[in-house]
C-alpha positions as CSV (number, residue, x, y, z in Angstrom):
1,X,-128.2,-62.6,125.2
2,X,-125.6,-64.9,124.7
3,X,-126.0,-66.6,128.7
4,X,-129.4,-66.7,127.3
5,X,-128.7,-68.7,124.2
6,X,-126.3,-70.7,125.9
7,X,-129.3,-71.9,128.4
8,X,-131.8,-72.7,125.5
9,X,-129.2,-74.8,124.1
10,X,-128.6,-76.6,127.1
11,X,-132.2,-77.4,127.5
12,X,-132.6,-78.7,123.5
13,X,-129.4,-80.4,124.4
14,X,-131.0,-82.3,127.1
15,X,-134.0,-82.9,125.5
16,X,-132.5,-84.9,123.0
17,X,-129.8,-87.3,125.0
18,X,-133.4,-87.9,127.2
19,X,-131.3,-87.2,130.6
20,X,-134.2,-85.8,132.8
21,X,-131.6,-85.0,135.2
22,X,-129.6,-82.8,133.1
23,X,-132.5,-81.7,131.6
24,X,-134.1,-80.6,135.3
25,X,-131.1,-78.6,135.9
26,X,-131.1,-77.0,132.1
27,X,-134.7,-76.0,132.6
28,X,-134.5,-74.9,136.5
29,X,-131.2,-72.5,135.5
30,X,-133.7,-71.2,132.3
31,X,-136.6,-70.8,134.8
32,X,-134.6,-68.7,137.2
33,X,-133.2,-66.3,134.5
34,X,-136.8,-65.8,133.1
35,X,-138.2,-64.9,136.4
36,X,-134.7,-62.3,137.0
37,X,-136.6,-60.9,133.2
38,X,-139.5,-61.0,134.9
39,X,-140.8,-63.1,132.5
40,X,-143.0,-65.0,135.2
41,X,-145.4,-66.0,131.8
42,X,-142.5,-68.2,131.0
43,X,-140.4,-68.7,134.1
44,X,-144.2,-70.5,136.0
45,X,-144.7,-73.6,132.7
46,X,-140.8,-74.5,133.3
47,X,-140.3,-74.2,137.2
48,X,-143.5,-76.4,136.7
49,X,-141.5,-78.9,134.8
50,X,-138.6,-78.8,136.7
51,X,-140.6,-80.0,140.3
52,X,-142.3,-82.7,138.3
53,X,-138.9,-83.7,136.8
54,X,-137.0,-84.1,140.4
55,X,-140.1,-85.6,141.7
56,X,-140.0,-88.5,139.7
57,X,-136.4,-88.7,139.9
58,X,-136.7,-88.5,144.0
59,X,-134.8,-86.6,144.5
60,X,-135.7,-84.5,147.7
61,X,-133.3,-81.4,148.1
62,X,-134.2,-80.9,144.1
63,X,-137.7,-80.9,144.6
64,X,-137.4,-78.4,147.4
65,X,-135.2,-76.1,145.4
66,X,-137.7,-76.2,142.6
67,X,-140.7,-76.2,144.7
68,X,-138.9,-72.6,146.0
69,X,-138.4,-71.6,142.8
70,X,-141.9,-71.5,141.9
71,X,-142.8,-69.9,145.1
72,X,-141.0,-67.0,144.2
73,X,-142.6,-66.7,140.8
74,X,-146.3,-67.1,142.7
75,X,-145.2,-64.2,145.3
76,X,-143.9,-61.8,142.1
77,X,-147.7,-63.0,140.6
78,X,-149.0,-62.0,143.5
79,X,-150.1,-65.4,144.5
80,X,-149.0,-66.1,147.9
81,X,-151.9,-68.5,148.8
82,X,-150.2,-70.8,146.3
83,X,-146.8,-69.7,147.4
84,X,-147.4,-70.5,151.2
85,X,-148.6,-74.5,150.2
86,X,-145.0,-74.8,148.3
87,X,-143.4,-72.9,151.2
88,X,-145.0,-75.9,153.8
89,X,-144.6,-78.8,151.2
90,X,-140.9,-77.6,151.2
91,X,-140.3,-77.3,155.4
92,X,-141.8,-80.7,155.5
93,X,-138.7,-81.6,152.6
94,X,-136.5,-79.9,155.2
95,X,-137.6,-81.5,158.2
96,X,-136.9,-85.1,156.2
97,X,-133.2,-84.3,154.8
98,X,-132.5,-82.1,157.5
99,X,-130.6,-79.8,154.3
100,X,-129.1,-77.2,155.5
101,X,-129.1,-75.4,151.6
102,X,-132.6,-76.3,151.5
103,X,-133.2,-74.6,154.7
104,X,-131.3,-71.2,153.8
105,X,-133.4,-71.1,150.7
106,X,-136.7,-71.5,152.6
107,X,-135.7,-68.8,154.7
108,X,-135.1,-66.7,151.9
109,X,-138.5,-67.4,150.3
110,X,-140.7,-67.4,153.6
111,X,-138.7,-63.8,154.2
112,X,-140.1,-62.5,150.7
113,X,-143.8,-64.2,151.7
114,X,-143.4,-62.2,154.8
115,X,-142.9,-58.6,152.5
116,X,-145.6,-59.9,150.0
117,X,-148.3,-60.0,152.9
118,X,-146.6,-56.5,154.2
119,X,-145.8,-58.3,157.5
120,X,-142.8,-56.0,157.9
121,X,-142.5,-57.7,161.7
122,X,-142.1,-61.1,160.3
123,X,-139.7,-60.2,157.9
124,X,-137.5,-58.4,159.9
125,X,-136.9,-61.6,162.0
126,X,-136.5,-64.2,159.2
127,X,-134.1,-62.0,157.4
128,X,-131.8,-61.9,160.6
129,X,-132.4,-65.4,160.8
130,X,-131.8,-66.1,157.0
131,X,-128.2,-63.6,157.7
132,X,-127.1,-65.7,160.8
133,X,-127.6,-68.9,159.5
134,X,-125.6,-67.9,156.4
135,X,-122.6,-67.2,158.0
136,X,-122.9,-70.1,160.3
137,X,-122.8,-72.4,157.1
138,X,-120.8,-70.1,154.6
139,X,-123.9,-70.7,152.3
140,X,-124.1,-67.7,149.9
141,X,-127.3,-66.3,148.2
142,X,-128.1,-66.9,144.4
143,X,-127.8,-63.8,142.1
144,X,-131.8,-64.9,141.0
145,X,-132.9,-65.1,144.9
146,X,-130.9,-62.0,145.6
147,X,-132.8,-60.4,142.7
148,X,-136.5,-62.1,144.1
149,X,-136.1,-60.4,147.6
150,X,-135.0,-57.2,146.0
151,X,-138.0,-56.8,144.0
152,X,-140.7,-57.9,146.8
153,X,-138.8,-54.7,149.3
154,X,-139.9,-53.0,146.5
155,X,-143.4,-53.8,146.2
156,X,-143.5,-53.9,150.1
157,X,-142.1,-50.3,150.9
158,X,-144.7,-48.9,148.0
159,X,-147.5,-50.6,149.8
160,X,-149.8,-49.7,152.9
161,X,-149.1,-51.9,156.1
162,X,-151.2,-52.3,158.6
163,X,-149.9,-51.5,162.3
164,X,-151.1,-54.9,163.3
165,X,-148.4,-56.3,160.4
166,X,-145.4,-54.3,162.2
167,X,-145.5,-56.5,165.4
168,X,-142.5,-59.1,165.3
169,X,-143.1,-62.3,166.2
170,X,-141.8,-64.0,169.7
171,X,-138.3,-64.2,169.3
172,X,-137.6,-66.9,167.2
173,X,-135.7,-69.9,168.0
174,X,-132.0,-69.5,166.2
175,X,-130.8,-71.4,162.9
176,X,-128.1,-72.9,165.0
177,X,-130.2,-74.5,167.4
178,X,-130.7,-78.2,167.1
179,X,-129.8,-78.1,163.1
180,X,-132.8,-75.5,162.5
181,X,-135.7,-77.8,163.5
182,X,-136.8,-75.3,166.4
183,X,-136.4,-72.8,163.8
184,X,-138.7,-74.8,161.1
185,X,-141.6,-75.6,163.6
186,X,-142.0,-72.4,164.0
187,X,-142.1,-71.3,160.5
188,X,-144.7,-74.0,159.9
189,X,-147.0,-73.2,162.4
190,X,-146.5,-69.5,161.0
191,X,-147.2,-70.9,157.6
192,X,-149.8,-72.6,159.1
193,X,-151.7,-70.3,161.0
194,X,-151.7,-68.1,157.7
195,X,-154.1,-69.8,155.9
196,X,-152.9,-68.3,152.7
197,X,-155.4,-65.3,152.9
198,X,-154.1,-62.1,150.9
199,X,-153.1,-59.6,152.4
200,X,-154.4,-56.1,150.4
């Protein structure tokens, strides 16, 4: 309760000096603790806010953290054709900074996309990628994302998969090679190939 009032504050606080930088971060930190509550009625108006706020501040690793954010409160909707155009818009951000933050957290979402659509074989190899190229960078998860991916094992392990869904995918290139872009052209033509069909 009290980190909770402590975020509100920081958001009113924000509001009022008019920084839309401090006031992106205020709201993207409130937006992630609502979707830990599960509050995705609230946590989907504010990660809103927070992409259009870092998009007209440009700033590119920000958008794609905020883009991420609200492609994990799609995927706990249920929404991953929604999810899966955020997921792309965000590689492309990657493939432009070459962020290496910004590529852990993709993995992280496209590995709870994967469970959403009970593609069990897909997620099996993005999480080993997502855990490799952690400890190659020393980059550590977020309590919130930790949270996301916990919840959509859930939801996947209660639901039917398909044997088709089971298959992996061709080995996939590793994080390490060439700074991830191997790595990211194939998770876009995965993405891709998708289509954002829903998988039942």
């Amino acid at each position: 309760a009290a980190a909770e009032q402590h975020l509100v504050e920081a958001v009113a606080l924000a509001r009022l000096q008019g920084d839309a930088r401090e006031l992106a971060a205020a709201l993207n930190a409130e937006g992630m603790l609502r979707r830990m509550q599960h509050r995705l009625d609230l946590a989907a108006p504010i990660c809103a806010q927070v992409v259009e706020l870092f998009r007209g501040l440009g700033d590119l690793d920000s958008i794609g953290i905020a883009l991420l954010n609200q492609a994990m409160v799609d995927m706990l909707a249920g929404d991953t054709g929604t999810a899966r155009q955020r997921l792309l818009e965000t590689a492309a951000l990657v493939q432009r900074t070459g962020s290496q933050p910004l590529l852990a957290g993709l993995l992280d979402a496209a590995w709870g996309w994967a469970l959403a659509r009970g593609e069990t074989g897909w997620a099996e190899a993005l999480n080993a990628c997502a855990v490799e190229h952690r400890q190659a960078t020393g980059l550590r998860r977020d309590p919130a994302d930790e949270d996301f991916l916990a919840r959509m094992a859930a939801l996947s392990s209660a639901a039917e998969t398909p044997a088709s869904a089971l298959q992996a995918p061709a080995p996939l290139p590793r994080p390490g090679d060439n700074q991830g872009a191997e790595l990211l052209r194939a998770l876009q033509g995965w993405l891709g190939a998708a289509g954002g069909t829903l998988t039942s």
